[in-house]
PDB file as gemmi writes it, atoms N, CA and C in Angstrom:
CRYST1    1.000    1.000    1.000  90.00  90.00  90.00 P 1                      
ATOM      1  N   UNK A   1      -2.534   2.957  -7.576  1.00  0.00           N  
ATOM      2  CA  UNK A   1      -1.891   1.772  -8.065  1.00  0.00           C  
ATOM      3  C   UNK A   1      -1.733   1.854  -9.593  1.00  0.00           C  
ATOM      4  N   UNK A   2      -2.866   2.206 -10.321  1.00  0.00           N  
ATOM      5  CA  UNK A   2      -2.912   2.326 -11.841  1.00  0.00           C  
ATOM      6  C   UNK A   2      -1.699   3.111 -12.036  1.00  0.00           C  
ATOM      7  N   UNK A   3      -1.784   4.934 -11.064  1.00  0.00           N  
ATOM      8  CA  UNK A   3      -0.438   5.230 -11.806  1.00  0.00           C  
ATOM      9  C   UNK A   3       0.667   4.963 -11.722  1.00  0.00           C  
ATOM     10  N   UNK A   4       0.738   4.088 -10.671  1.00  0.00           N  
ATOM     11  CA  UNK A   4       2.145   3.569 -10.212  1.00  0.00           C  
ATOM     12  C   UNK A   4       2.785   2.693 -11.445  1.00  0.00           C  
ATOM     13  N   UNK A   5       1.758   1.961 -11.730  1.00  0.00           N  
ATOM     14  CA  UNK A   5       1.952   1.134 -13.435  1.00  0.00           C  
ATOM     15  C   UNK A   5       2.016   1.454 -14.212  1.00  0.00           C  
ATOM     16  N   UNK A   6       1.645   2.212 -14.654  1.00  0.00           N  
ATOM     17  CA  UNK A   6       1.520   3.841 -15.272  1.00  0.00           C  
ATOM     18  C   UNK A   6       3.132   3.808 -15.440  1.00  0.00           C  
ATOM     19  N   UNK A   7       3.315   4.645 -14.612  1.00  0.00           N  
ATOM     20  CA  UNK A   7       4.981   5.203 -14.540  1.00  0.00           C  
ATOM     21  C   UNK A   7       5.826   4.262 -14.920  1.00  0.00           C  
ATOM     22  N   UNK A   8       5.867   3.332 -13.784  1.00  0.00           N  
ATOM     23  CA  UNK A   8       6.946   2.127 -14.347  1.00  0.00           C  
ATOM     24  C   UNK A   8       7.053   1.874 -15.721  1.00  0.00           C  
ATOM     25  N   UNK A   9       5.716   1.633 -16.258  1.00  0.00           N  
ATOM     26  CA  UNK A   9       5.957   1.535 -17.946  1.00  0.00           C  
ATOM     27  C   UNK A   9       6.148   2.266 -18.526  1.00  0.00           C  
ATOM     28  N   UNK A  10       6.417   3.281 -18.471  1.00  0.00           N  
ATOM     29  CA  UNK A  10       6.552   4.746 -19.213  1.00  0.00           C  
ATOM     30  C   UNK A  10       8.028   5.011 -19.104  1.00  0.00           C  
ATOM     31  N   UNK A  11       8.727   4.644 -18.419  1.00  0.00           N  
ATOM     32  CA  UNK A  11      10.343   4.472 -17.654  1.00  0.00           C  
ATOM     33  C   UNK A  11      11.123   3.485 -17.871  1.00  0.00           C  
ATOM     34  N   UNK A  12      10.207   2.162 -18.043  1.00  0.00           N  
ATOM     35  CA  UNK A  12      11.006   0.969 -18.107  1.00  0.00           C  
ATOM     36  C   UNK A  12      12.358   1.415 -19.725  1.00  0.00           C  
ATOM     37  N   UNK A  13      13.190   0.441 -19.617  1.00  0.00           N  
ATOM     38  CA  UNK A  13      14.212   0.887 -20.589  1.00  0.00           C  
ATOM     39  C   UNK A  13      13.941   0.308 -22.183  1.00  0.00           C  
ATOM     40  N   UNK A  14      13.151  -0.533 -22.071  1.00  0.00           N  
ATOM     41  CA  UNK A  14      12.925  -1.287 -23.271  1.00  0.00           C  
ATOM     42  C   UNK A  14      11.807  -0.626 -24.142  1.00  0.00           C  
ATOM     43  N   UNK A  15      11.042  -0.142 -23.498  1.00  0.00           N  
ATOM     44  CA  UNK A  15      10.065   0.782 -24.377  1.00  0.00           C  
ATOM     45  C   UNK A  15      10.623   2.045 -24.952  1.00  0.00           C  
ATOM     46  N   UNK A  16       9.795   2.149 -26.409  1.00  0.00           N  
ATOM     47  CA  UNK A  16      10.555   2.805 -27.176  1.00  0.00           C  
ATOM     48  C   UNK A  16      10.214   4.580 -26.783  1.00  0.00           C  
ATOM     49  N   UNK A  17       8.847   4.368 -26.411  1.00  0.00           N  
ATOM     50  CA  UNK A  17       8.130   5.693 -25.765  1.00  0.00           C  
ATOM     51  C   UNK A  17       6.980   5.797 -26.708  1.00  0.00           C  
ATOM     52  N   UNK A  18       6.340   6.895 -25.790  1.00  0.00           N  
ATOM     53  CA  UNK A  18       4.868   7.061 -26.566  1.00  0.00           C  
ATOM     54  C   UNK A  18       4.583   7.723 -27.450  1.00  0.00           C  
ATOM     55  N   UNK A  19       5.526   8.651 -28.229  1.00  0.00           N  
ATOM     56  CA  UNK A  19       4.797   9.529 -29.164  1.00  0.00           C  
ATOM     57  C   UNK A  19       6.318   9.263 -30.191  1.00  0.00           C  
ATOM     58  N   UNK A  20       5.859   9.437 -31.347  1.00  0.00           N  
ATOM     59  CA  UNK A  20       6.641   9.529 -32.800  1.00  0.00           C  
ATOM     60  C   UNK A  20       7.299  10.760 -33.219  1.00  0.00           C  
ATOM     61  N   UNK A  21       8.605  11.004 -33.664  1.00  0.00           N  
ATOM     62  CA  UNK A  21       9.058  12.238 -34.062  1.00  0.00           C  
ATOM     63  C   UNK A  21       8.525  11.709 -35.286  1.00  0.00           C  
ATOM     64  N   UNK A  22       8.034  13.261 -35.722  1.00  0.00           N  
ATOM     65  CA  UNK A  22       7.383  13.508 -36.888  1.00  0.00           C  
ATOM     66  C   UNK A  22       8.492  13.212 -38.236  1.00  0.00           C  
ATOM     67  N   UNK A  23       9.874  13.116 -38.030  1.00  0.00           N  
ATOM     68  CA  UNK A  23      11.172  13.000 -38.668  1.00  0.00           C  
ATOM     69  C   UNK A  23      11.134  12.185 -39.265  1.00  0.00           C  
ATOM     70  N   UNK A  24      10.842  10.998 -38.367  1.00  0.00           N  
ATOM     71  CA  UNK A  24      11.309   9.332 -38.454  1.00  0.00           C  
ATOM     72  C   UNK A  24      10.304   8.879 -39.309  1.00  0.00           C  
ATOM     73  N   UNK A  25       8.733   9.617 -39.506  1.00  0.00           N  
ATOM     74  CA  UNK A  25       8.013   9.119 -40.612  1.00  0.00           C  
ATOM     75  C   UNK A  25       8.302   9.380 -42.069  1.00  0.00           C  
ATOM     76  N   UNK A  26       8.053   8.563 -43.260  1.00  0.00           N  
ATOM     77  CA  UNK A  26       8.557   8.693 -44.345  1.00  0.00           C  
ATOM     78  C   UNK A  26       7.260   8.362 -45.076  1.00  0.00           C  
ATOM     79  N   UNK A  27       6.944   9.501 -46.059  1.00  0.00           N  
ATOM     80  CA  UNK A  27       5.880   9.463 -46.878  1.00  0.00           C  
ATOM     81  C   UNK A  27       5.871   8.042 -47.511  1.00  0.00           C  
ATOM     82  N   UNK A  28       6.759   7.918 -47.927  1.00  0.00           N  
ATOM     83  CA  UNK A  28       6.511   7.053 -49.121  1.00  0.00           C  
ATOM     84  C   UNK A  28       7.154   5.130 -48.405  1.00  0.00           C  
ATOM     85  N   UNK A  29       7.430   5.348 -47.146  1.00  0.00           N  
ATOM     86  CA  UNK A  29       7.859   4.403 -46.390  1.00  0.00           C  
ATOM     87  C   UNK A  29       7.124   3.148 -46.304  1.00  0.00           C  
ATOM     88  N   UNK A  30       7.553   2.183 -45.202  1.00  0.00           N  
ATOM     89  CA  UNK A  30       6.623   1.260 -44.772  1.00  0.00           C  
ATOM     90  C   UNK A  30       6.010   1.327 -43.809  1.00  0.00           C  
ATOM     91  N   UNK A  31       4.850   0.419 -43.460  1.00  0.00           N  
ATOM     92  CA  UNK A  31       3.874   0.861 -43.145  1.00  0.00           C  
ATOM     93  C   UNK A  31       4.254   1.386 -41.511  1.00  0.00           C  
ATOM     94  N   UNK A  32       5.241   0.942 -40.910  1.00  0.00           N  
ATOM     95  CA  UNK A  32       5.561   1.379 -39.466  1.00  0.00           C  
ATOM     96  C   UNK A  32       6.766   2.689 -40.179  1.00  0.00           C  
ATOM     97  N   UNK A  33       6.750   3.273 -38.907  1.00  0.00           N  
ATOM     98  CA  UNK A  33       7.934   4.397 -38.971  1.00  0.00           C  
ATOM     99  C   UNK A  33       9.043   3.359 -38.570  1.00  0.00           C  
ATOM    100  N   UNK A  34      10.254   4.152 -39.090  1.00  0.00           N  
ATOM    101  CA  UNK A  34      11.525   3.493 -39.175  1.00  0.00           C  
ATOM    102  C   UNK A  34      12.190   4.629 -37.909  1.00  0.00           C  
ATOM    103  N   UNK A  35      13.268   3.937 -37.703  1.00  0.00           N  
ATOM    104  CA  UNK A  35      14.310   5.030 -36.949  1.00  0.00           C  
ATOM    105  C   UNK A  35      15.882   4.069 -37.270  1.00  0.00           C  
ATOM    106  N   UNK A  36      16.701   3.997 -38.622  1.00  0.00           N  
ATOM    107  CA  UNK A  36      17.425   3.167 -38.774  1.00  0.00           C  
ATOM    108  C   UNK A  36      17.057   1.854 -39.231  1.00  0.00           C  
ATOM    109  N   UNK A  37      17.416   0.765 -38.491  1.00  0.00           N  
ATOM    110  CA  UNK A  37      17.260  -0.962 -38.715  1.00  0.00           C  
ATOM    111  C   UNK A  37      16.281  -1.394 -37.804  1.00  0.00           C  
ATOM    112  N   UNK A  38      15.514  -0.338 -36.999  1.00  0.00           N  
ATOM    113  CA  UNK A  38      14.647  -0.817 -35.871  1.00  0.00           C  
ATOM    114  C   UNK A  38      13.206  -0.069 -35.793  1.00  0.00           C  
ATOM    115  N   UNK A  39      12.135  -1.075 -36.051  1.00  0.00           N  
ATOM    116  CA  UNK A  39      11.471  -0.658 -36.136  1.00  0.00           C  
ATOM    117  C   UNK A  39      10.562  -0.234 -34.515  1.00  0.00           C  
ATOM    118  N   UNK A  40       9.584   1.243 -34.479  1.00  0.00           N  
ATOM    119  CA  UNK A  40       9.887   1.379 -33.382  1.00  0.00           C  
ATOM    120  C   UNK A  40       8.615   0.243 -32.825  1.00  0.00           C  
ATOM    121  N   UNK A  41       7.744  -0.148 -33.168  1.00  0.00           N  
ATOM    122  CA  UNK A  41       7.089  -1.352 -32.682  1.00  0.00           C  
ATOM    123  C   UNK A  41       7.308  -2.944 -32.079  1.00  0.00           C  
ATOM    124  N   UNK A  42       8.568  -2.692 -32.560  1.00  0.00           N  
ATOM    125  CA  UNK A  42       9.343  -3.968 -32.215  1.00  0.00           C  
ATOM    126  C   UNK A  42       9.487  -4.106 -30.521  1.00  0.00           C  
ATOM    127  N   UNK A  43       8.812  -5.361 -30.033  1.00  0.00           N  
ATOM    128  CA  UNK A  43       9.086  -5.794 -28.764  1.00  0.00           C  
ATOM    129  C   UNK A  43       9.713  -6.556 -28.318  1.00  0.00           C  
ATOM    130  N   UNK A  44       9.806  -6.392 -26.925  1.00  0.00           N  
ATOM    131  CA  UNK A  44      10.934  -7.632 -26.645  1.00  0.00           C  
ATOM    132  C   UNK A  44      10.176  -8.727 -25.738  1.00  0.00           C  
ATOM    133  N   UNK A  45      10.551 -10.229 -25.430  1.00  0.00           N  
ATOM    134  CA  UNK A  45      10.314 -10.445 -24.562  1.00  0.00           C  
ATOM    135  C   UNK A  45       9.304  -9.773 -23.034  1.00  0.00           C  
ATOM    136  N   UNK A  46      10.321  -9.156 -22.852  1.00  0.00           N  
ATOM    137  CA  UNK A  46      10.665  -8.541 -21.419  1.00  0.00           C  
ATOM    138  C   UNK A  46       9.369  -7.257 -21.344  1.00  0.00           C  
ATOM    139  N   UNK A  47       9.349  -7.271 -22.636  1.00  0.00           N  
ATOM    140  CA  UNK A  47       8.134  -6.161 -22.488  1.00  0.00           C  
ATOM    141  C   UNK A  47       6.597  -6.771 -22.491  1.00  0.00           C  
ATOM    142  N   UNK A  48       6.430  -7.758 -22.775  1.00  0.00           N  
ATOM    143  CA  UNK A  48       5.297  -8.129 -23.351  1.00  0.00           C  
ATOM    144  C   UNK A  48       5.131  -9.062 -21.987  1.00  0.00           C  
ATOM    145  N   UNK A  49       5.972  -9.740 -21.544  1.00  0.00           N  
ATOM    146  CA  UNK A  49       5.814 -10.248 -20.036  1.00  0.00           C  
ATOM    147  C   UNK A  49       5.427  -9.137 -19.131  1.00  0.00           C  
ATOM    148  N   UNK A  50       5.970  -8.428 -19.258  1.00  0.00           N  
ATOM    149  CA  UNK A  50       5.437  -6.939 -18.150  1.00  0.00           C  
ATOM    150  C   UNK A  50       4.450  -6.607 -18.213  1.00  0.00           C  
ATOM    151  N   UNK A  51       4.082  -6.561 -19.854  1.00  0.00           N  
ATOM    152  CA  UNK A  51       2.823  -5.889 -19.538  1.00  0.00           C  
ATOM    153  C   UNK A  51       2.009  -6.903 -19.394  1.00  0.00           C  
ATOM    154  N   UNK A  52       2.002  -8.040 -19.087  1.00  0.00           N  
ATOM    155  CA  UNK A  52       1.046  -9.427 -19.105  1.00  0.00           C  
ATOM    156  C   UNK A  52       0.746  -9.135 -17.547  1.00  0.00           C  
ATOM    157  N   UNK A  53       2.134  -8.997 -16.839  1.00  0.00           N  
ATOM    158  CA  UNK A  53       2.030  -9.096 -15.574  1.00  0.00           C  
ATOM    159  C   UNK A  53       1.637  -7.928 -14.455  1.00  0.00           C  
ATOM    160  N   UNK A  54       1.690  -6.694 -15.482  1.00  0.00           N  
ATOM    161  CA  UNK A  54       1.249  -5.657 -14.958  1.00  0.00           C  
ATOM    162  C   UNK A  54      -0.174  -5.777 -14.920  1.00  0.00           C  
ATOM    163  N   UNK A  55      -0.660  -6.062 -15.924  1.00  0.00           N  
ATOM    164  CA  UNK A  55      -2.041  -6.630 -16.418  1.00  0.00           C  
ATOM    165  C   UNK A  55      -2.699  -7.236 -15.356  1.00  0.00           C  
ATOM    166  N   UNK A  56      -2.073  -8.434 -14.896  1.00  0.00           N  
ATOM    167  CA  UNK A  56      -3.081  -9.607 -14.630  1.00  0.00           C  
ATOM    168  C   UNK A  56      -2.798  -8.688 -12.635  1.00  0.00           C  
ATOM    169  N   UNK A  57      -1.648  -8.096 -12.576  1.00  0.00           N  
ATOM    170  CA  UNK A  57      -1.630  -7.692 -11.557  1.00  0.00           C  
ATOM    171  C   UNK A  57      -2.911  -6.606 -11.119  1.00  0.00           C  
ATOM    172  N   UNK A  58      -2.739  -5.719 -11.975  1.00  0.00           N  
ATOM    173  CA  UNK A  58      -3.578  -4.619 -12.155  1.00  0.00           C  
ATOM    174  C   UNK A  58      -5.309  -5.110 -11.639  1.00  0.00           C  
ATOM    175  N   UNK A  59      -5.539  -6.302 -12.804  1.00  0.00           N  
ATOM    176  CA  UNK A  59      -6.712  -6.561 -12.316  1.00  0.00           C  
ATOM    177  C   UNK A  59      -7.009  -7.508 -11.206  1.00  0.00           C  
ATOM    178  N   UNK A  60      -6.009  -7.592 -10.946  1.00  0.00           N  
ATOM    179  CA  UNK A  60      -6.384  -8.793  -9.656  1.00  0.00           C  
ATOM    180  C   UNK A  60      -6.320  -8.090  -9.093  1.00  0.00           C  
ATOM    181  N   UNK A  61      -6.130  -7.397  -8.685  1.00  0.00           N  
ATOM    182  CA  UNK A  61      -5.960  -5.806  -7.388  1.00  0.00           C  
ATOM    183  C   UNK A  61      -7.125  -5.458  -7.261  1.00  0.00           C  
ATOM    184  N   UNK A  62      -7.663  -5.111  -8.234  1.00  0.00           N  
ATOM    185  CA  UNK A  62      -9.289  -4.178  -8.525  1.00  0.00           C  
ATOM    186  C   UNK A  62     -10.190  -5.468  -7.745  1.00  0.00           C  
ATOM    187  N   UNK A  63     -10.158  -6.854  -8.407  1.00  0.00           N  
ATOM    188  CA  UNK A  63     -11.589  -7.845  -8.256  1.00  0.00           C  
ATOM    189  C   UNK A  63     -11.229  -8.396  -6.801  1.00  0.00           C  
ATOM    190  N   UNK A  64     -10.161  -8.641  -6.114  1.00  0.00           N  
ATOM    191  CA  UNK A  64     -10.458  -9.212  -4.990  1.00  0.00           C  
ATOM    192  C   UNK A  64     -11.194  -7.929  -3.929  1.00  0.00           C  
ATOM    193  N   UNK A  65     -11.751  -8.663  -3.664  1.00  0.00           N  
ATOM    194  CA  UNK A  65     -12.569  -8.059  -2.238  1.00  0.00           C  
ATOM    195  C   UNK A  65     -12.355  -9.038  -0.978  1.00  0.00           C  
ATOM    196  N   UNK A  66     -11.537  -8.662  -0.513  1.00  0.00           N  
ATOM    197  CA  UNK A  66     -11.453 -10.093   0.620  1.00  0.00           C  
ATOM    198  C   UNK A  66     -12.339  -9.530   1.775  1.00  0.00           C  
ATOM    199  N   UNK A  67     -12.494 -10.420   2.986  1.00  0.00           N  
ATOM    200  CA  UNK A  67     -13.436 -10.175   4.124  1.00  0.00           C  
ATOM    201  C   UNK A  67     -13.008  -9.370   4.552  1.00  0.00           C  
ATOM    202  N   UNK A  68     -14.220  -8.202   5.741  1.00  0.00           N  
ATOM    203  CA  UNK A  68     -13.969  -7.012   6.295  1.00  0.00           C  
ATOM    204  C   UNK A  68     -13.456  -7.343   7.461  1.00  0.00           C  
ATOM    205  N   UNK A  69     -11.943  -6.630   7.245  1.00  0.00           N  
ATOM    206  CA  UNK A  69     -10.994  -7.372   8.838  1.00  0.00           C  
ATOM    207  C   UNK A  69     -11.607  -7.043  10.095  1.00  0.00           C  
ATOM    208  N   UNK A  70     -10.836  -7.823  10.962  1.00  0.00           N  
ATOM    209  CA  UNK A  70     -11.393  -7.459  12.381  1.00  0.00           C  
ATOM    210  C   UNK A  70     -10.685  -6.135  12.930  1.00  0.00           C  
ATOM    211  N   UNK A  71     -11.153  -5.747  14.021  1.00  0.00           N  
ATOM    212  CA  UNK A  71     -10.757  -4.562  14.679  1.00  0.00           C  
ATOM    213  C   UNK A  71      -9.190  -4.628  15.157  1.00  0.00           C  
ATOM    214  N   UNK A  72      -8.926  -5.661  15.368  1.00  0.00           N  
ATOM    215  CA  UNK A  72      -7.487  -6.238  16.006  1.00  0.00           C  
ATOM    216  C   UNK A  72      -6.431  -6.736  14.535  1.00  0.00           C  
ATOM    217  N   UNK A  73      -6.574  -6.691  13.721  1.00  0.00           N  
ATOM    218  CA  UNK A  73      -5.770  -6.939  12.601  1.00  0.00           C  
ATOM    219  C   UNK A  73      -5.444  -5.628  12.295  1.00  0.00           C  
ATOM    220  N   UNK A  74      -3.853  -5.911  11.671  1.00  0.00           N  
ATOM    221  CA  UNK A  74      -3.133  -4.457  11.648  1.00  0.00           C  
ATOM    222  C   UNK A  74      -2.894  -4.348  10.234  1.00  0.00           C  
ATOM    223  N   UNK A  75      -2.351  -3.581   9.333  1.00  0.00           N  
ATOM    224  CA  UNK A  75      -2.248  -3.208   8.011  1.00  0.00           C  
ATOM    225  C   UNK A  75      -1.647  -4.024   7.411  1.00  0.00           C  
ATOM    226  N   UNK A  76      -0.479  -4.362   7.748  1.00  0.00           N  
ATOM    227  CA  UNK A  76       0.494  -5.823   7.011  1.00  0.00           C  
ATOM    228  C   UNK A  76      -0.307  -6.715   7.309  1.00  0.00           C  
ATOM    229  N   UNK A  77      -1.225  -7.503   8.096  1.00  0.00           N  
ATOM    230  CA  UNK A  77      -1.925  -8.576   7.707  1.00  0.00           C  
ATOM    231  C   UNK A  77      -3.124  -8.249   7.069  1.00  0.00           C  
ATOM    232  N   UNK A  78      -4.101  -7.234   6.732  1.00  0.00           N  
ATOM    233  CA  UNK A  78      -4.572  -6.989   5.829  1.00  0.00           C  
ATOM    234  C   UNK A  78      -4.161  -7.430   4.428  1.00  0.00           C  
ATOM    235  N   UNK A  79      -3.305  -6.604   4.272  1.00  0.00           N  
ATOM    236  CA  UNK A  79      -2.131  -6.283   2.780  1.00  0.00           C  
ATOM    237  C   UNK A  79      -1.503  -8.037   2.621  1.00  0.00           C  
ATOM    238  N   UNK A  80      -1.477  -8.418   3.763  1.00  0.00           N  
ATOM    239  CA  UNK A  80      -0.763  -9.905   3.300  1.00  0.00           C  
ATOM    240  C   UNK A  80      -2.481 -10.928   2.723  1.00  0.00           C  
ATOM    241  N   UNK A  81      -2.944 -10.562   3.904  1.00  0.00           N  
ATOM    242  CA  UNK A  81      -4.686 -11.409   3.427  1.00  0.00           C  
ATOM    243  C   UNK A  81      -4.888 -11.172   1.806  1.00  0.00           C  
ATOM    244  N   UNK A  82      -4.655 -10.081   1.538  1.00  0.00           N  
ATOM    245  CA  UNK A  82      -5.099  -9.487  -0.102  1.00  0.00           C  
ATOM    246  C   UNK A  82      -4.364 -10.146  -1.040  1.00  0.00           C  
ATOM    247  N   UNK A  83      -2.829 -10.270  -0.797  1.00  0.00           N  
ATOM    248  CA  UNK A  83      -2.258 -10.712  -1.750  1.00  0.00           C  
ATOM    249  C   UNK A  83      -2.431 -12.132  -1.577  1.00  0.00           C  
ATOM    250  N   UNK A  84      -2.220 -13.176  -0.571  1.00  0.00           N  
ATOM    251  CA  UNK A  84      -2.291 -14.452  -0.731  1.00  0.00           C  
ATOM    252  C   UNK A  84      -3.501 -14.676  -1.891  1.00  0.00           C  
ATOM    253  N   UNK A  85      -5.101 -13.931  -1.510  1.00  0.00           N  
ATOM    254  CA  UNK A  85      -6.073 -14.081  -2.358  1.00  0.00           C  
ATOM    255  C   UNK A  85      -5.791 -14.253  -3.341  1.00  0.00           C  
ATOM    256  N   UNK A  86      -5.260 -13.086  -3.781  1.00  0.00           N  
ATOM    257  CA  UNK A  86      -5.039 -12.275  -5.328  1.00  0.00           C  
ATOM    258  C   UNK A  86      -4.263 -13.577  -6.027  1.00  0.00           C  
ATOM    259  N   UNK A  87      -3.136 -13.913  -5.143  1.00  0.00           N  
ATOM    260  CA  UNK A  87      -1.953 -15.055  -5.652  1.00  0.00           C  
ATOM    261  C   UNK A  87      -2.841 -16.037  -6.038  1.00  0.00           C  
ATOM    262  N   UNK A  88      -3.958 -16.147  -5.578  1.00  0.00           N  
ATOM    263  CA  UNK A  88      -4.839 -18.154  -5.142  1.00  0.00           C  
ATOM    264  C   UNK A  88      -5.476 -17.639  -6.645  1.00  0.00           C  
ATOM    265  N   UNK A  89      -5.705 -16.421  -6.600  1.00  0.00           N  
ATOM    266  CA  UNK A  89      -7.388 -16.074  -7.672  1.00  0.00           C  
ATOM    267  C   UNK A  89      -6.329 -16.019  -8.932  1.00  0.00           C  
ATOM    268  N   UNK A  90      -4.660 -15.392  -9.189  1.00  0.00           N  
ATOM    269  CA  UNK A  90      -4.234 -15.964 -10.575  1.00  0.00           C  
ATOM    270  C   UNK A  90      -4.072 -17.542 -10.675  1.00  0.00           C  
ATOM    271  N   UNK A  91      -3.617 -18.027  -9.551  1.00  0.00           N  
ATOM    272  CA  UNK A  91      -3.155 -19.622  -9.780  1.00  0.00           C  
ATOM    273  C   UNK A  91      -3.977 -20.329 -10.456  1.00  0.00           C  
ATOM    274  N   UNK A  92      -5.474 -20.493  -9.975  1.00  0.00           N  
ATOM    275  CA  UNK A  92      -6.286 -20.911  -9.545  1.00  0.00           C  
ATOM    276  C   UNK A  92      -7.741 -20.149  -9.340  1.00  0.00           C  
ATOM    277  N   UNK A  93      -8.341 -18.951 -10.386  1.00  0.00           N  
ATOM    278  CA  UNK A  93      -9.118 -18.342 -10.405  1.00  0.00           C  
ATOM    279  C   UNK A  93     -10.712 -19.391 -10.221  1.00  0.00           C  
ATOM    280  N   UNK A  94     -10.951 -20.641 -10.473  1.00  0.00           N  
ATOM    281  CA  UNK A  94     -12.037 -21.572 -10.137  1.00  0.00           C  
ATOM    282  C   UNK A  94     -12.389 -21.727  -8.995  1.00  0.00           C  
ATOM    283  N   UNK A  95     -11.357 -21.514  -7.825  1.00  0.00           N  
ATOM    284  CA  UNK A  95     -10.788 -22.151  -6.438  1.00  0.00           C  
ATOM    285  C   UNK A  95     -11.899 -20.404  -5.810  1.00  0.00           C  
ATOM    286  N   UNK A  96     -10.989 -19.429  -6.544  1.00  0.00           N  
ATOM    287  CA  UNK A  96     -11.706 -18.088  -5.539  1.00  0.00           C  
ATOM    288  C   UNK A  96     -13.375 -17.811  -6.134  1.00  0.00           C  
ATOM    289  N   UNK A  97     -13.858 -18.550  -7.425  1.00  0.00           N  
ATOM    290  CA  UNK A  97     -15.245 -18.113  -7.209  1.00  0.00           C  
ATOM    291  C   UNK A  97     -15.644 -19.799  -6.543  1.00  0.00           C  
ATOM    292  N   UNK A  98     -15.052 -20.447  -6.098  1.00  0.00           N  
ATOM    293  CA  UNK A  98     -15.519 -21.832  -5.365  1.00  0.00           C  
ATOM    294  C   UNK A  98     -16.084 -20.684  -3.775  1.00  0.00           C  
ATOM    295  N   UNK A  99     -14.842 -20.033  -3.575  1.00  0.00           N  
ATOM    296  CA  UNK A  99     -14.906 -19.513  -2.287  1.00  0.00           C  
ATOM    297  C   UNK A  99     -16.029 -18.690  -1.402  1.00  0.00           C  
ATOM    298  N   UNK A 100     -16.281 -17.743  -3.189  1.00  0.00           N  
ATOM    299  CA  UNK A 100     -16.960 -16.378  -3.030  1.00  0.00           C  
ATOM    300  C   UNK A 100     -18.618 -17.511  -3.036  1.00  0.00           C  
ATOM    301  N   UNK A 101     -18.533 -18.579  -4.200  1.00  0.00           N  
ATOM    302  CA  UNK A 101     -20.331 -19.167  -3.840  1.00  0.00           C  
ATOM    303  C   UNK A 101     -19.702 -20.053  -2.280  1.00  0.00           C  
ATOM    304  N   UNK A 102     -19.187 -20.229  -1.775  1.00  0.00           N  
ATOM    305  CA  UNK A 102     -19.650 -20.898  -0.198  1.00  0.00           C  
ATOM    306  C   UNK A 102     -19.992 -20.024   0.840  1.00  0.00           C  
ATOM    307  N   UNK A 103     -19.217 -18.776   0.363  1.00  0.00           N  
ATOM    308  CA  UNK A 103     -19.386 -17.598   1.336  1.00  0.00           C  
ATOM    309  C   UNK A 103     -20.841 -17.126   1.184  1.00  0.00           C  
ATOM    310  N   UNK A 104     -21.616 -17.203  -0.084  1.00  0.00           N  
ATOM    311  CA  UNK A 104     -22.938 -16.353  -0.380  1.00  0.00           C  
ATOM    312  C   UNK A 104     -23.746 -17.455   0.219  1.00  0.00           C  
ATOM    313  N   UNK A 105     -23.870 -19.095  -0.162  1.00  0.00           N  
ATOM    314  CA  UNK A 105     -24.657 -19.539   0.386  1.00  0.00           C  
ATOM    315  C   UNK A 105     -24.957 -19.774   2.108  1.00  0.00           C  
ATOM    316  N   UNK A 106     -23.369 -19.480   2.732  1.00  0.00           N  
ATOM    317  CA  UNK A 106     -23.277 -19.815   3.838  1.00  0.00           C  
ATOM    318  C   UNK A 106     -24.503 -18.468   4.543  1.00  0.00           C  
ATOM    319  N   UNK A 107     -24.114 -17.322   3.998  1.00  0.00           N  
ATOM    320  CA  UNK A 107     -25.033 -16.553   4.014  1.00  0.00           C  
ATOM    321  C   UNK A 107     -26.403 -16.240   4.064  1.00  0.00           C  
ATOM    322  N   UNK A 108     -26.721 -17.093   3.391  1.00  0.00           N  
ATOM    323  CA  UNK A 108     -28.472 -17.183   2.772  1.00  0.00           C  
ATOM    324  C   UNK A 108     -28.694 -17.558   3.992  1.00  0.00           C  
ATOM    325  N   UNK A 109     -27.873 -19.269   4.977  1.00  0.00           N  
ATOM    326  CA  UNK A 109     -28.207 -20.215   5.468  1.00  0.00           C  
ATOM    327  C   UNK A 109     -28.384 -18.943   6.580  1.00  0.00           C  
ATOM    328  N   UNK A 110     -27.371 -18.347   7.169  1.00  0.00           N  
ATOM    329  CA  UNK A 110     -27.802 -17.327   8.027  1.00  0.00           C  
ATOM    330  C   UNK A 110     -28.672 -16.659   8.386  1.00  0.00           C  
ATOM    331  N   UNK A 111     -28.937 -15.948   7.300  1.00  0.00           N  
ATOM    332  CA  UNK A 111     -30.399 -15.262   6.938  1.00  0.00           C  
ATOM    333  C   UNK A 111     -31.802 -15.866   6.979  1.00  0.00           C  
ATOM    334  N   UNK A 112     -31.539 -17.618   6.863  1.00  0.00           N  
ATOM    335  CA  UNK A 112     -32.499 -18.222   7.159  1.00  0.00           C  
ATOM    336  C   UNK A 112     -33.139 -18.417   8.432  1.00  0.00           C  
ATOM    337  N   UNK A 113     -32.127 -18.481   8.778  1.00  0.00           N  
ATOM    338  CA  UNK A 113     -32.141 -19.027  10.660  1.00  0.00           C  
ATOM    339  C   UNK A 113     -32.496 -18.040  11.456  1.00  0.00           C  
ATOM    340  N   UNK A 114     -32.113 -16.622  11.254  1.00  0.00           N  
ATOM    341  CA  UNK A 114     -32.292 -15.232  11.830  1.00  0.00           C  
ATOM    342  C   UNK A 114     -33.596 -14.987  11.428  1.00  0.00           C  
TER     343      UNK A 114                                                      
END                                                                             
């Protein structure tokens, strides 16, 4: 998944790219390298939303752990279970550790009884 994000940003059209021709720097310049009227640090919108959203995507991917499916659930409802989470835990990140303490105590209560 990382490199999949990876790539996309490395491709997208608005980024300027990752490394500097040694050309475009000027000894005696300002403090960014120039290439013309544009400096290459300059962002847009569109980039800074991406990477917000690549971001918040990225890590919401990693922290949900949703429940261990049943034997009879097939891959698309897995993959759909994950994302609804993931969706609830950006909306509403209070709501999924509400979830994760009912699930631990419901637990304990288990462990009690057994």
């Amino acid at each position: 998944m990382f490199l999949l994000l990876l790539f996309l940003y490395c491709v997208h059209n608005s980024i300027q790219g990752l490394t500097i021709p040694l050309e475009y720097i000027s000894q005696s310049g300002p403090l960014y390298p120039r290439l013309g009227d544009q400096y290459f640090d300059d962002r847009t919108v569109w980039s800074i939303v991406w990477s917000c959203l690549a971001t918040l995507f990225a890590c919401g991917w990693v922290a949900v752990h949703p429940n261990v499916p049943s034997a009879k659930d097939g891959e698309a409802r897995i993959l759909g279970r994950r994302l609804v989470t993931m969706g609830c835990m950006l909306l509403a990140p209070e709501l999924v550790i509400y979830w994760a303490a009912k699930q631990h105590f419901s637990a304990k209560e288990v462990v009690v009884k057994h």
